[in-house]
PDB file with one MODEL, atoms N, CA, C and O in Angstrom:
MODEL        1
ATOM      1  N   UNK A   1      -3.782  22.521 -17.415  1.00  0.00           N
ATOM      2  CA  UNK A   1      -3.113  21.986 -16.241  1.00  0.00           C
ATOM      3  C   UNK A   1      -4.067  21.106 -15.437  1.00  0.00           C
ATOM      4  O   UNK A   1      -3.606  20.160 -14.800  1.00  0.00           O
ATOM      5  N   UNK A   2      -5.414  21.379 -15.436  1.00  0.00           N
ATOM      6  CA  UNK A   2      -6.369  20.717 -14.224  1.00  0.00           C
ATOM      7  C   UNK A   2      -6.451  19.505 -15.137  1.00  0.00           C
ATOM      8  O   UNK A   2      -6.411  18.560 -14.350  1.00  0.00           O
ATOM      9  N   UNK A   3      -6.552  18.979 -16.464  1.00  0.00           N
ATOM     10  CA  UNK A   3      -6.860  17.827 -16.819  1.00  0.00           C
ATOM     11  C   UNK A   3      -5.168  16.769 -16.825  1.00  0.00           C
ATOM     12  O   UNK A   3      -5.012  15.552 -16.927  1.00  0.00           O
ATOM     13  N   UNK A   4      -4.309  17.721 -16.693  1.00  0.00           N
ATOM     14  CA  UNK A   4      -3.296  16.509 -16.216  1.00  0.00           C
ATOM     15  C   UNK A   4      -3.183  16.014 -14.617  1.00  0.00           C
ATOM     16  O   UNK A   4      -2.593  15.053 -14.122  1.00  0.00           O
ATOM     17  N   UNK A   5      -3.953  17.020 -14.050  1.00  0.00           N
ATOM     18  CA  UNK A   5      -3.759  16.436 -12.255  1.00  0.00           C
ATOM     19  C   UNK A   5      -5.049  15.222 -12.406  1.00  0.00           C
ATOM     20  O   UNK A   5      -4.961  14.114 -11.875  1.00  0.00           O
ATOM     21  N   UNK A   6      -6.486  15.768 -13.406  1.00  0.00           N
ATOM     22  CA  UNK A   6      -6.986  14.461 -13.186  1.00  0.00           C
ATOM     23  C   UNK A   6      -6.798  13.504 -13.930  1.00  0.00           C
ATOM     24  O   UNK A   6      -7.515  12.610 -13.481  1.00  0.00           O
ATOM     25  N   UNK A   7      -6.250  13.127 -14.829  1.00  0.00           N
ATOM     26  CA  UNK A   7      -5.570  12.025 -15.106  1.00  0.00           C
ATOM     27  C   UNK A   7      -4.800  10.763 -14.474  1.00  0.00           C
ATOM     28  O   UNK A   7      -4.865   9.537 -14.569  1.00  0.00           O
ATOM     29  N   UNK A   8      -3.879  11.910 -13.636  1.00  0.00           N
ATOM     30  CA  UNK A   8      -3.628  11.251 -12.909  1.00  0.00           C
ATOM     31  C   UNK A   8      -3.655  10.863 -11.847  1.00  0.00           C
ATOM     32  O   UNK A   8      -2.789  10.218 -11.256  1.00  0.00           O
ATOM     33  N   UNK A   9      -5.225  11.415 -11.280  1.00  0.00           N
ATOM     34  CA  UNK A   9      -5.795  10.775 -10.113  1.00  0.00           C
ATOM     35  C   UNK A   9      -6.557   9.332 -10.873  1.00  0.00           C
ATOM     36  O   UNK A   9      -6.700   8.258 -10.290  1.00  0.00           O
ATOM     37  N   UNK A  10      -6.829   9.516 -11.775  1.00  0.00           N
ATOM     38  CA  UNK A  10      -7.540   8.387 -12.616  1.00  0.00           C
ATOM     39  C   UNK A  10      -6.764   7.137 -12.467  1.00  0.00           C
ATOM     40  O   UNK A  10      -7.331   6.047 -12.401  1.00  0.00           O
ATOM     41  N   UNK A  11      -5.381   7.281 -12.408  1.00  0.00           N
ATOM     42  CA  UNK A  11      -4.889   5.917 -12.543  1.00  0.00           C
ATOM     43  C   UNK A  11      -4.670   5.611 -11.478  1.00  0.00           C
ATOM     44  O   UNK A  11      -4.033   4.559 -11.423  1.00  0.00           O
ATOM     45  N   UNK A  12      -5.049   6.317  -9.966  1.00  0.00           N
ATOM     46  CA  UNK A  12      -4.353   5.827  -8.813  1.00  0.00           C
ATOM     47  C   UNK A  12      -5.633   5.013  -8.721  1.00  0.00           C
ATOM     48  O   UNK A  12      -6.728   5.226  -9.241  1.00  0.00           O
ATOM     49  N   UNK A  13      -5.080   3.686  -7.660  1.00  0.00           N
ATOM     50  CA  UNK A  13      -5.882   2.736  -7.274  1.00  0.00           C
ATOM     51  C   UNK A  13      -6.649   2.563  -5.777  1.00  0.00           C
ATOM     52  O   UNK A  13      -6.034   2.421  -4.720  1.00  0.00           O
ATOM     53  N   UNK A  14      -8.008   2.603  -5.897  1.00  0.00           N
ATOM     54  CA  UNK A  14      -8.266   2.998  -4.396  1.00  0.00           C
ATOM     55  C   UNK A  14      -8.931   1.584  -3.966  1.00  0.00           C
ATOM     56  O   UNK A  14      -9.448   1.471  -2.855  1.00  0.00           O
ATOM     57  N   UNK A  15      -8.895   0.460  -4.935  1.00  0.00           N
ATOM     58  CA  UNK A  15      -9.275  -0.742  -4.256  1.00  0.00           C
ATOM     59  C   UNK A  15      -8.732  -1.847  -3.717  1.00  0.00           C
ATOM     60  O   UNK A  15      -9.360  -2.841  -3.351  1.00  0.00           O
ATOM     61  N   UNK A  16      -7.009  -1.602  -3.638  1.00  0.00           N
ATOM     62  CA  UNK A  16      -6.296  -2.530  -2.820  1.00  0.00           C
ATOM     63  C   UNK A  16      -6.615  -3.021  -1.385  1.00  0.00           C
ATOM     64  O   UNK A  16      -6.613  -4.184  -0.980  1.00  0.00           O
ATOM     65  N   UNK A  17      -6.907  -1.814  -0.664  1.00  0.00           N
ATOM     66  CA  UNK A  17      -7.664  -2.358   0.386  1.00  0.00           C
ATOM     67  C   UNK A  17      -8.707  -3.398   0.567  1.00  0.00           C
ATOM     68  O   UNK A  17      -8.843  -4.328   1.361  1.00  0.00           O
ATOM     69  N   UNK A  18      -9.527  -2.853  -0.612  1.00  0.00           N
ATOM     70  CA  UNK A  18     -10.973  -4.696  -0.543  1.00  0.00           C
ATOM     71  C   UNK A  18      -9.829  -6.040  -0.963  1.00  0.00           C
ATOM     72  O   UNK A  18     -10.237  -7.088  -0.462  1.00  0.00           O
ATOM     73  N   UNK A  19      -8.365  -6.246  -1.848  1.00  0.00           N
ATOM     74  CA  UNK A  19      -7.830  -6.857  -2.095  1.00  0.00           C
ATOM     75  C   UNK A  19      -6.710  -7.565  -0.881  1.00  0.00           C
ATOM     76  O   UNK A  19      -6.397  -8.749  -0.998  1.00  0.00           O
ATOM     77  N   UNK A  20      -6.244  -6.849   0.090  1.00  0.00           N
ATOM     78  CA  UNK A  20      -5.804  -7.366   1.026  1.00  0.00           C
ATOM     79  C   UNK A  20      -6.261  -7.670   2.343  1.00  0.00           C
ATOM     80  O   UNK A  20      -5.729  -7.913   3.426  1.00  0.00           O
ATOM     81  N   UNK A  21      -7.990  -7.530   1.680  1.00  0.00           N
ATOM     82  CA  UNK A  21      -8.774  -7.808   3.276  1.00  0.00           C
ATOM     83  C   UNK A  21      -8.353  -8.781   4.365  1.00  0.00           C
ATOM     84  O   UNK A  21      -8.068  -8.617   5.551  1.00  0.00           O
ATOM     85  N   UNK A  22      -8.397  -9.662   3.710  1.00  0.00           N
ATOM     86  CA  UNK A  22      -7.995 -11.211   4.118  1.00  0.00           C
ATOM     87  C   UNK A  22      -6.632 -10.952   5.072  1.00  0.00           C
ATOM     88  O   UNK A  22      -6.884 -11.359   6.206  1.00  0.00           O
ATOM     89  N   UNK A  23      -5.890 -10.654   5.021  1.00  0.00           N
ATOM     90  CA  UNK A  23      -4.517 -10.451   5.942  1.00  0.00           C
ATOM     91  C   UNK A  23      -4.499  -9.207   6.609  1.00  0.00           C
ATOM     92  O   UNK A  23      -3.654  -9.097   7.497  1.00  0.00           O
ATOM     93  N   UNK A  24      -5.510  -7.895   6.302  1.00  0.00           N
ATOM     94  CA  UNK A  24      -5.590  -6.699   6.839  1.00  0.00           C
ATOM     95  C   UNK A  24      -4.803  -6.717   8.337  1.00  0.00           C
ATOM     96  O   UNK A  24      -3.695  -6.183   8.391  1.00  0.00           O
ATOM     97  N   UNK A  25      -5.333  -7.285   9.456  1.00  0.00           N
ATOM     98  CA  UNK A  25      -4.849  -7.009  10.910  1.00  0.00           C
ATOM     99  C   UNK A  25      -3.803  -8.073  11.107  1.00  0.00           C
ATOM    100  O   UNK A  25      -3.355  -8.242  12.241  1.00  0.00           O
ATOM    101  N   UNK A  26      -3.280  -8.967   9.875  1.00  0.00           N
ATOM    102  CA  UNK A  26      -1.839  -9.716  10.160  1.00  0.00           C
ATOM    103  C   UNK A  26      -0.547  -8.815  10.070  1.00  0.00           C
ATOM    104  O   UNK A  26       0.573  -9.238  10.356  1.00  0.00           O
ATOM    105  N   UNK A  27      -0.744  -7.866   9.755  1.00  0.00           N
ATOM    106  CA  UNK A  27       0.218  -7.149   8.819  1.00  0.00           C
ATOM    107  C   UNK A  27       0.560  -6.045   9.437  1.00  0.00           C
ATOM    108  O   UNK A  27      -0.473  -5.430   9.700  1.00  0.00           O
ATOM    109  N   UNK A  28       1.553  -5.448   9.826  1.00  0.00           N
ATOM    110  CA  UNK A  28       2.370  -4.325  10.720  1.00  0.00           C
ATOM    111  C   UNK A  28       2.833  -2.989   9.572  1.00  0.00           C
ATOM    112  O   UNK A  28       3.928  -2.641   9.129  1.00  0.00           O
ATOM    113  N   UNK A  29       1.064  -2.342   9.310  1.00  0.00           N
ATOM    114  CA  UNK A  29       0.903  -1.653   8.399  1.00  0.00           C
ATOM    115  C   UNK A  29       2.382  -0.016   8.198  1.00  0.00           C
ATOM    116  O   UNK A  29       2.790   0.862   7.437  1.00  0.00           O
ATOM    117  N   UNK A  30       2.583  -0.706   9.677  1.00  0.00           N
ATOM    118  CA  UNK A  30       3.481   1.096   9.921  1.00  0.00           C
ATOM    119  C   UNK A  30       4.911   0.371   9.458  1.00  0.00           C
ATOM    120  O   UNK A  30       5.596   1.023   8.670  1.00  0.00           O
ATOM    121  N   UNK A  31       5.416  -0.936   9.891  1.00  0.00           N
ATOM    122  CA  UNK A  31       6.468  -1.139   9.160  1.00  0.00           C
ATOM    123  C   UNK A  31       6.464  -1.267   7.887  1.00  0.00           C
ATOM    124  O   UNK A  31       7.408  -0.854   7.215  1.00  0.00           O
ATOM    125  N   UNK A  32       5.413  -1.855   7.356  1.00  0.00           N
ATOM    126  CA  UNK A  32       5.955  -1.977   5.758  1.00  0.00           C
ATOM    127  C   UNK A  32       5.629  -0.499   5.197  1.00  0.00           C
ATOM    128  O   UNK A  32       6.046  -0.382   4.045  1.00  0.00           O
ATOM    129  N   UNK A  33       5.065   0.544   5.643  1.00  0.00           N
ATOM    130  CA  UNK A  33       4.845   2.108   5.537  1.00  0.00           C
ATOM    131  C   UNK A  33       6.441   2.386   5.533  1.00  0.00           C
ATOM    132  O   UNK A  33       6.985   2.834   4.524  1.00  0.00           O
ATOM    133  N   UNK A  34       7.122   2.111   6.654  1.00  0.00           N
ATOM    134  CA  UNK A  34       8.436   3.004   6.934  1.00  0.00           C
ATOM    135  C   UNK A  34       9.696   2.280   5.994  1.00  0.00           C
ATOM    136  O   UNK A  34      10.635   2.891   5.482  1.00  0.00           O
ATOM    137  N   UNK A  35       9.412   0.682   5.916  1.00  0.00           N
ATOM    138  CA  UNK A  35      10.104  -0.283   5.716  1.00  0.00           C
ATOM    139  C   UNK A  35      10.891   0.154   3.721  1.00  0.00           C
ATOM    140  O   UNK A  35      11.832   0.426   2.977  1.00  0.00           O
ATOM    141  N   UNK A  36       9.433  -0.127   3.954  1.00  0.00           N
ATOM    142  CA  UNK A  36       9.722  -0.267   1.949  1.00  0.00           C
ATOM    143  C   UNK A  36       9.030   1.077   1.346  1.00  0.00           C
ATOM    144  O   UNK A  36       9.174   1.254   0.136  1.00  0.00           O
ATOM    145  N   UNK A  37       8.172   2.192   2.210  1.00  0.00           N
ATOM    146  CA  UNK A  37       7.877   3.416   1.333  1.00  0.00           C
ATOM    147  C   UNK A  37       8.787   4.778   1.657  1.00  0.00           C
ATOM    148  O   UNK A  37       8.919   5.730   0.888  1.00  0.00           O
ATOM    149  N   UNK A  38       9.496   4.616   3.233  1.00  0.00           N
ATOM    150  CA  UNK A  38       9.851   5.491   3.695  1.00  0.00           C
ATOM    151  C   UNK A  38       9.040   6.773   4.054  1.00  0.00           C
ATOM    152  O   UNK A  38       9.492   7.895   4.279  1.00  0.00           O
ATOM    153  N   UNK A  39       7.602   6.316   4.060  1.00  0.00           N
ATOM    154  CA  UNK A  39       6.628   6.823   4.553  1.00  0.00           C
ATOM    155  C   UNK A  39       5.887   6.777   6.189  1.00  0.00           C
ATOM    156  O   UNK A  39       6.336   5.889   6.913  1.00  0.00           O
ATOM    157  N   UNK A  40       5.036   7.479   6.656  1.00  0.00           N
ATOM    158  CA  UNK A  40       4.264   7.361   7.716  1.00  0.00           C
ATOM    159  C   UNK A  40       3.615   6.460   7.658  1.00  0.00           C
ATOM    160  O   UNK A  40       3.618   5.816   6.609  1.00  0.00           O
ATOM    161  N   UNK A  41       2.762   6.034   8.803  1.00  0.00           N
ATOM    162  CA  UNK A  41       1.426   4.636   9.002  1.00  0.00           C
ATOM    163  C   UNK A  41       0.598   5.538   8.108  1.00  0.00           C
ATOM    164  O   UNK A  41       0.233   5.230   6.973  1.00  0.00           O
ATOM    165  N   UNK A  42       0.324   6.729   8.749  1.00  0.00           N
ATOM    166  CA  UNK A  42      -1.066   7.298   8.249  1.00  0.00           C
ATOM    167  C   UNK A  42      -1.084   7.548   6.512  1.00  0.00           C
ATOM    168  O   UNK A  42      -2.064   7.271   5.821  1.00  0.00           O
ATOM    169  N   UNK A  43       0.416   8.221   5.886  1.00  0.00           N
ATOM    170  CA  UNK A  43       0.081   7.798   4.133  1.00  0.00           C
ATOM    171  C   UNK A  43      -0.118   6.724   3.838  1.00  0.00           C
ATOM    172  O   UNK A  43      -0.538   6.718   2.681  1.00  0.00           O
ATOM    173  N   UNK A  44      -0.046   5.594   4.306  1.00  0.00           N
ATOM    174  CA  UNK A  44      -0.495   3.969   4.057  1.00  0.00           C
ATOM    175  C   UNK A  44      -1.759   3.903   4.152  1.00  0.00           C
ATOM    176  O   UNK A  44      -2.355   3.100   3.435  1.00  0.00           O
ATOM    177  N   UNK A  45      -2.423   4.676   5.001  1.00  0.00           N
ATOM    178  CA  UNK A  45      -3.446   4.344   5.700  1.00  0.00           C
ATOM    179  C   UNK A  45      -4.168   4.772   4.882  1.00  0.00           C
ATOM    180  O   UNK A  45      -4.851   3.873   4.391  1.00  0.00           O
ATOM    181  N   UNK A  46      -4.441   6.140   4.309  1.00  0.00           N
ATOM    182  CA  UNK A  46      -4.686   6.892   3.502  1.00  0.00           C
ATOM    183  C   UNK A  46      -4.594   6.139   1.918  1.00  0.00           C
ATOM    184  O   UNK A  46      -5.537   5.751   1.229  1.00  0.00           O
ATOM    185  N   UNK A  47      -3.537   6.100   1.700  1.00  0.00           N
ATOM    186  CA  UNK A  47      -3.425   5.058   0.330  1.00  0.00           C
ATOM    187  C   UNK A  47      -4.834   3.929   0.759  1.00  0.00           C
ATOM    188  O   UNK A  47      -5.961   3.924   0.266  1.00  0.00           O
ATOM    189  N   UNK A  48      -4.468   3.359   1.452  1.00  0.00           N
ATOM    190  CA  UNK A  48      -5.472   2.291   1.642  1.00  0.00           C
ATOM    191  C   UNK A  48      -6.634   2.440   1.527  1.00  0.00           C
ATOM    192  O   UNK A  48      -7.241   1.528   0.965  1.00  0.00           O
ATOM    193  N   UNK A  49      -7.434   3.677   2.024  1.00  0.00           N
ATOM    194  CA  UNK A  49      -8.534   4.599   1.975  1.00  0.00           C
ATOM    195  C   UNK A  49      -9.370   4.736   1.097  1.00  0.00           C
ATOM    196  O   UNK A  49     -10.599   4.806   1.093  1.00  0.00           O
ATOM    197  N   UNK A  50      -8.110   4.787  -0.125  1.00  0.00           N
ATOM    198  CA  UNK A  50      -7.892   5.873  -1.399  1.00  0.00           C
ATOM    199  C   UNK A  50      -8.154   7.108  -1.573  1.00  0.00           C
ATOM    200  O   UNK A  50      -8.609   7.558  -2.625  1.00  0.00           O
ATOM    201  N   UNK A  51      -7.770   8.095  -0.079  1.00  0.00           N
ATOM    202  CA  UNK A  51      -8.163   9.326  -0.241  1.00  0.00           C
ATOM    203  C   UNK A  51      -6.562   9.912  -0.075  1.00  0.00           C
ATOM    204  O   UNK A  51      -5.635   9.352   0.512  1.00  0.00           O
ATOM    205  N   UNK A  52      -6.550  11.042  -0.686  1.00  0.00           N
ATOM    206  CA  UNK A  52      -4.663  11.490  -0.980  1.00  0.00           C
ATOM    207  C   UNK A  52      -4.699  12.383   0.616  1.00  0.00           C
ATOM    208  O   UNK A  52      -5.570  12.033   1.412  1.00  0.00           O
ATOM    209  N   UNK A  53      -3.975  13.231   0.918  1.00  0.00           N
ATOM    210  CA  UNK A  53      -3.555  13.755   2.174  1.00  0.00           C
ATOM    211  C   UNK A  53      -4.470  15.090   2.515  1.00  0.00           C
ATOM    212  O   UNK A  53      -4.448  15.592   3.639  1.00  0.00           O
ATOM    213  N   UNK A  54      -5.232  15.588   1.494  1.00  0.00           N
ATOM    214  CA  UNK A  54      -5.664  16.881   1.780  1.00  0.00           C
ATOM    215  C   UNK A  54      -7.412  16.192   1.712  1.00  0.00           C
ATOM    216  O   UNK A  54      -8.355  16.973   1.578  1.00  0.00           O
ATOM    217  N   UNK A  55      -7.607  14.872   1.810  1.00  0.00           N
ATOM    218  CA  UNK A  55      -8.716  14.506   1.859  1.00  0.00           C
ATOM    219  C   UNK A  55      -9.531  14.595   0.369  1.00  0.00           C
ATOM    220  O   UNK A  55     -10.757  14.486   0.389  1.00  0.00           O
ATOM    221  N   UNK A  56      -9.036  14.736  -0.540  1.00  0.00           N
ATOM    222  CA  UNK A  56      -9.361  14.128  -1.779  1.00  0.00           C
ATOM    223  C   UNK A  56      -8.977  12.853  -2.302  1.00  0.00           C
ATOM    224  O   UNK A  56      -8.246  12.162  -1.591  1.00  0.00           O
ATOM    225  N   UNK A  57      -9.394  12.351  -3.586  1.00  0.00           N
ATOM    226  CA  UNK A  57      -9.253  11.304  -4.092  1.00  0.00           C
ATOM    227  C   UNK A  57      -7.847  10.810  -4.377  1.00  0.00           C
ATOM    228  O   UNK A  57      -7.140  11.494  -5.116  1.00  0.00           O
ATOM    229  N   UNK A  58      -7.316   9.538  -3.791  1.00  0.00           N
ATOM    230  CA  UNK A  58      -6.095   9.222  -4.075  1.00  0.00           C
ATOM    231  C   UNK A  58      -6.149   7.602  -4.474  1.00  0.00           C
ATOM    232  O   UNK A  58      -6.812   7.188  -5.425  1.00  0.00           O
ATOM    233  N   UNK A  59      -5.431   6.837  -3.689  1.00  0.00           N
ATOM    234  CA  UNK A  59      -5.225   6.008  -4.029  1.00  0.00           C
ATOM    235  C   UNK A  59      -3.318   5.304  -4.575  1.00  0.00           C
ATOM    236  O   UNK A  59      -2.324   6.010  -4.750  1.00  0.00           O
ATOM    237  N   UNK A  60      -3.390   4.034  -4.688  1.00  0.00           N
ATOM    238  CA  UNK A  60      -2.034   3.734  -5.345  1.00  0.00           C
ATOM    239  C   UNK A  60      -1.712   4.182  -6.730  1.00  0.00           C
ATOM    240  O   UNK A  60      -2.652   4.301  -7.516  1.00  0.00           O
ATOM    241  N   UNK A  61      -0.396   4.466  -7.158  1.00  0.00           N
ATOM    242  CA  UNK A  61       0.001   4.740  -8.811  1.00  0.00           C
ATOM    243  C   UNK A  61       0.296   3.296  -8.994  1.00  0.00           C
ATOM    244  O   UNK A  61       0.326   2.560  -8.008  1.00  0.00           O
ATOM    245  N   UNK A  62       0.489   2.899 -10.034  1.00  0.00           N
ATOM    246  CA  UNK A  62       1.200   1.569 -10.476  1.00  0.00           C
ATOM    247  C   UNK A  62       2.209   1.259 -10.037  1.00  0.00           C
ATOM    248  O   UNK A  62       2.270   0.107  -9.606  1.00  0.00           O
ATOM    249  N   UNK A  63       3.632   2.261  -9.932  1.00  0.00           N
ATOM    250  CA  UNK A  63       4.586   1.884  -9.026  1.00  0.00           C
ATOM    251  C   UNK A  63       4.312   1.826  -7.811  1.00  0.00           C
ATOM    252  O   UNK A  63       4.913   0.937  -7.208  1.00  0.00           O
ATOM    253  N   UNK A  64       3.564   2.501  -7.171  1.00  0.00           N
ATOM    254  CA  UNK A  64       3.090   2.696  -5.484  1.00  0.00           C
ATOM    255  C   UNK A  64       2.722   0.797  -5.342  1.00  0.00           C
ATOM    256  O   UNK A  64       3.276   0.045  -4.541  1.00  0.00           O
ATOM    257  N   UNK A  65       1.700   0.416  -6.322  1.00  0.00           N
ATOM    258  CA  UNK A  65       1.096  -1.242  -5.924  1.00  0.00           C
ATOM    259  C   UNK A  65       2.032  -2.276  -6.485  1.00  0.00           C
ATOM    260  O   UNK A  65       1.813  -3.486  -6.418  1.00  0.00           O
ATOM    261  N   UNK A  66       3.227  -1.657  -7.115  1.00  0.00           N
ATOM    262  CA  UNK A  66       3.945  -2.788  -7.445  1.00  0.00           C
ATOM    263  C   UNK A  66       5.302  -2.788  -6.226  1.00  0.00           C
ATOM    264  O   UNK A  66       6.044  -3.766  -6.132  1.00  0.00           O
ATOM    265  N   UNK A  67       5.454  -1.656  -5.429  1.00  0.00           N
ATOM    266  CA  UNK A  67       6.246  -1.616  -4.204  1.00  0.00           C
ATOM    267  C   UNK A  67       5.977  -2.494  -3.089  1.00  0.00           C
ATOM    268  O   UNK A  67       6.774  -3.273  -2.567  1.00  0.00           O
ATOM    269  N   UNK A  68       4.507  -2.244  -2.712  1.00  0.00           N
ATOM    270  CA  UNK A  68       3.632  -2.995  -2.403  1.00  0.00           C
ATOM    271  C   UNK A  68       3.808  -4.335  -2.381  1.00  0.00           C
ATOM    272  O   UNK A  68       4.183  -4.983  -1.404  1.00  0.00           O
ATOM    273  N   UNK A  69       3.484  -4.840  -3.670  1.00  0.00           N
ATOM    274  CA  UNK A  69       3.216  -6.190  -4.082  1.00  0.00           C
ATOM    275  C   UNK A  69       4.929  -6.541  -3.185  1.00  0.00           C
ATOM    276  O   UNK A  69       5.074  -7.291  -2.220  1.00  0.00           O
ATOM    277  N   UNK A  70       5.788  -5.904  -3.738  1.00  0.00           N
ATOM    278  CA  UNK A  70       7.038  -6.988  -3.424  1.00  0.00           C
ATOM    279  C   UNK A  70       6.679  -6.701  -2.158  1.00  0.00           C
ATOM    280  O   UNK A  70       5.998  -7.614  -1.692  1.00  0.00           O
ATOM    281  N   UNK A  71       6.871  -5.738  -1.349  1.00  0.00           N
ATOM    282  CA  UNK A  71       7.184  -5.706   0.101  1.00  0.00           C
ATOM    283  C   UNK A  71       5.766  -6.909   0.775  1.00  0.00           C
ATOM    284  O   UNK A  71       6.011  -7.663   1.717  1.00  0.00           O
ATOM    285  N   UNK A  72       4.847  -6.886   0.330  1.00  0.00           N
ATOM    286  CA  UNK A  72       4.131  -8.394   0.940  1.00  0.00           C
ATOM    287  C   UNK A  72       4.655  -9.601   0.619  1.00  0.00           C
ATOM    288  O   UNK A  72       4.652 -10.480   1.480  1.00  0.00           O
ATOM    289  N   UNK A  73       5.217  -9.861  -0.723  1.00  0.00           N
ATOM    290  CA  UNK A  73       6.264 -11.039  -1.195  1.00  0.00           C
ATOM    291  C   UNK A  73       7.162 -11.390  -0.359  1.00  0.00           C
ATOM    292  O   UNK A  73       7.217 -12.497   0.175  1.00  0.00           O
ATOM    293  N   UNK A  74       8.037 -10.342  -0.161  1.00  0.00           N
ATOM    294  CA  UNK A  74       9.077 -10.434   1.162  1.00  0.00           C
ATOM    295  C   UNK A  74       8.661 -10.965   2.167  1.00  0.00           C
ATOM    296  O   UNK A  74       8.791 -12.133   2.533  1.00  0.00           O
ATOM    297  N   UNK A  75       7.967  -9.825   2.811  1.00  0.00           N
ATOM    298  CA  UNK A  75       7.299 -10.696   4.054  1.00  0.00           C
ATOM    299  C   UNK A  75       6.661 -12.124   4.114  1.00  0.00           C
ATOM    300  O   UNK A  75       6.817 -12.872   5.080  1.00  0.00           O
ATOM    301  N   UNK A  76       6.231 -12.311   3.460  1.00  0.00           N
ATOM    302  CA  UNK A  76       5.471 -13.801   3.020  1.00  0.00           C
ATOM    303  C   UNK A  76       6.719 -14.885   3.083  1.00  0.00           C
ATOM    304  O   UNK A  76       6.762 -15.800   3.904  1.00  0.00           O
ATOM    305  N   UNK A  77       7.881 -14.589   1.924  1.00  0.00           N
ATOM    306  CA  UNK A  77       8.844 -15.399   2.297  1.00  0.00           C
ATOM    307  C   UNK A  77       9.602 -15.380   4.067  1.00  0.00           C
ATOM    308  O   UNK A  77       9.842 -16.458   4.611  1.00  0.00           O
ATOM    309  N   UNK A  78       9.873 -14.173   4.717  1.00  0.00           N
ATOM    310  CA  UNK A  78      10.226 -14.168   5.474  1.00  0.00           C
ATOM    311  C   UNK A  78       9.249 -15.023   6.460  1.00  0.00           C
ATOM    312  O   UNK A  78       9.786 -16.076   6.805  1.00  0.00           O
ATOM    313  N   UNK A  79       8.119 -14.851   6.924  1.00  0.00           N
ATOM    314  CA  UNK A  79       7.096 -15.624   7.449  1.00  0.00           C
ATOM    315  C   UNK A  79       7.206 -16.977   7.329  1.00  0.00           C
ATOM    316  O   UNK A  79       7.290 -17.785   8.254  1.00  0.00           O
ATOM    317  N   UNK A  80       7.201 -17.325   5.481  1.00  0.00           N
ATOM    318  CA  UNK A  80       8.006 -18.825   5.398  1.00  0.00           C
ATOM    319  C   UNK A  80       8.918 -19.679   5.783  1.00  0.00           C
ATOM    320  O   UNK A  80       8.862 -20.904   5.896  1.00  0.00           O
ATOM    321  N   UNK A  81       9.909 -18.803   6.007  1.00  0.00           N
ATOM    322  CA  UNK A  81      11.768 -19.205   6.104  1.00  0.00           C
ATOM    323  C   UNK A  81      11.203 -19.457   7.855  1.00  0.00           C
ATOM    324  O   UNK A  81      11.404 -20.609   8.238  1.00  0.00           O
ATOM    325  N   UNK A  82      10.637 -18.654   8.755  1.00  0.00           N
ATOM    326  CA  UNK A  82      10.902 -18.732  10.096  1.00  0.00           C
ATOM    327  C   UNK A  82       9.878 -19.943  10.263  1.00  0.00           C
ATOM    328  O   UNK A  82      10.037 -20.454  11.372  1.00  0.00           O
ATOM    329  N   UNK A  83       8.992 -20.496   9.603  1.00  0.00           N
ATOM    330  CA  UNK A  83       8.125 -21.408  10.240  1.00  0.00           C
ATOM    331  C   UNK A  83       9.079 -22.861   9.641  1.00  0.00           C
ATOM    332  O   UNK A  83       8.956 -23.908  10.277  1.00  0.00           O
ATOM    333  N   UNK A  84       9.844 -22.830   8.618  1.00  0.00           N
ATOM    334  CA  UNK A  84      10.799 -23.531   8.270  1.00  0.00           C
ATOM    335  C   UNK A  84      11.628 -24.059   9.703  1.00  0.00           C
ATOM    336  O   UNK A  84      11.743 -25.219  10.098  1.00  0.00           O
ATOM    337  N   UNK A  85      12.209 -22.681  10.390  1.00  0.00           N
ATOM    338  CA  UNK A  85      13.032 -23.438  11.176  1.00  0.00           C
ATOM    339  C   UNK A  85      12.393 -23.653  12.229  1.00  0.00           C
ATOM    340  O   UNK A  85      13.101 -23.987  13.178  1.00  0.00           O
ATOM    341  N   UNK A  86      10.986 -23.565  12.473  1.00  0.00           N
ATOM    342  CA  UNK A  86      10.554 -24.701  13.788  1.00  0.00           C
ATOM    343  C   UNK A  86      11.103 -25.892  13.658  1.00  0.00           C
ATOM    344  O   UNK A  86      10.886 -26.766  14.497  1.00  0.00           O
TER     345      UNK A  86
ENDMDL
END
């Protein structure tokens, strides 16, 4: 049983954070938390971390960074569309 829990701490990803440095404080971390995970700020925050909730090793799963990925896509277009209608 203990080598399937670490397994699959193995695949979670704890370096998205160095990857969205660049936009880090543009970004309304608690909405896209509630928006698109139906989660808290602080499991985002945590994801971001890459430490899981009991203060061990976590990080994103593959679906977790591909939720992700769209919900910044979205926003990005949305950001687009409104500077459109200046």
């Amino acid at each position: 049983m203990e080598i399937a829990v670490a397994t699959v701490k193995q695949n979670k990803d704890s370096a998205v954070k160095q990857r969205i440095q660049d936009i880090q404080m543009l970004i309304s971390w608690r909405e896209i938390a509630h928006t698109y995970f139906s989660k808290s700020a602080s499991w985002l925050y945590h994801k971001l971390d890459g430490i899981d909730g009991n203060g061990g090793v976590g990080g994103f799963t593959e679906e977790e960074k591909i939720m992700l990925r769209e919900a910044l896509c979205e926003v990005s277009n949305r950001i687009r569309a409104a500077a459109d209608r200046i």
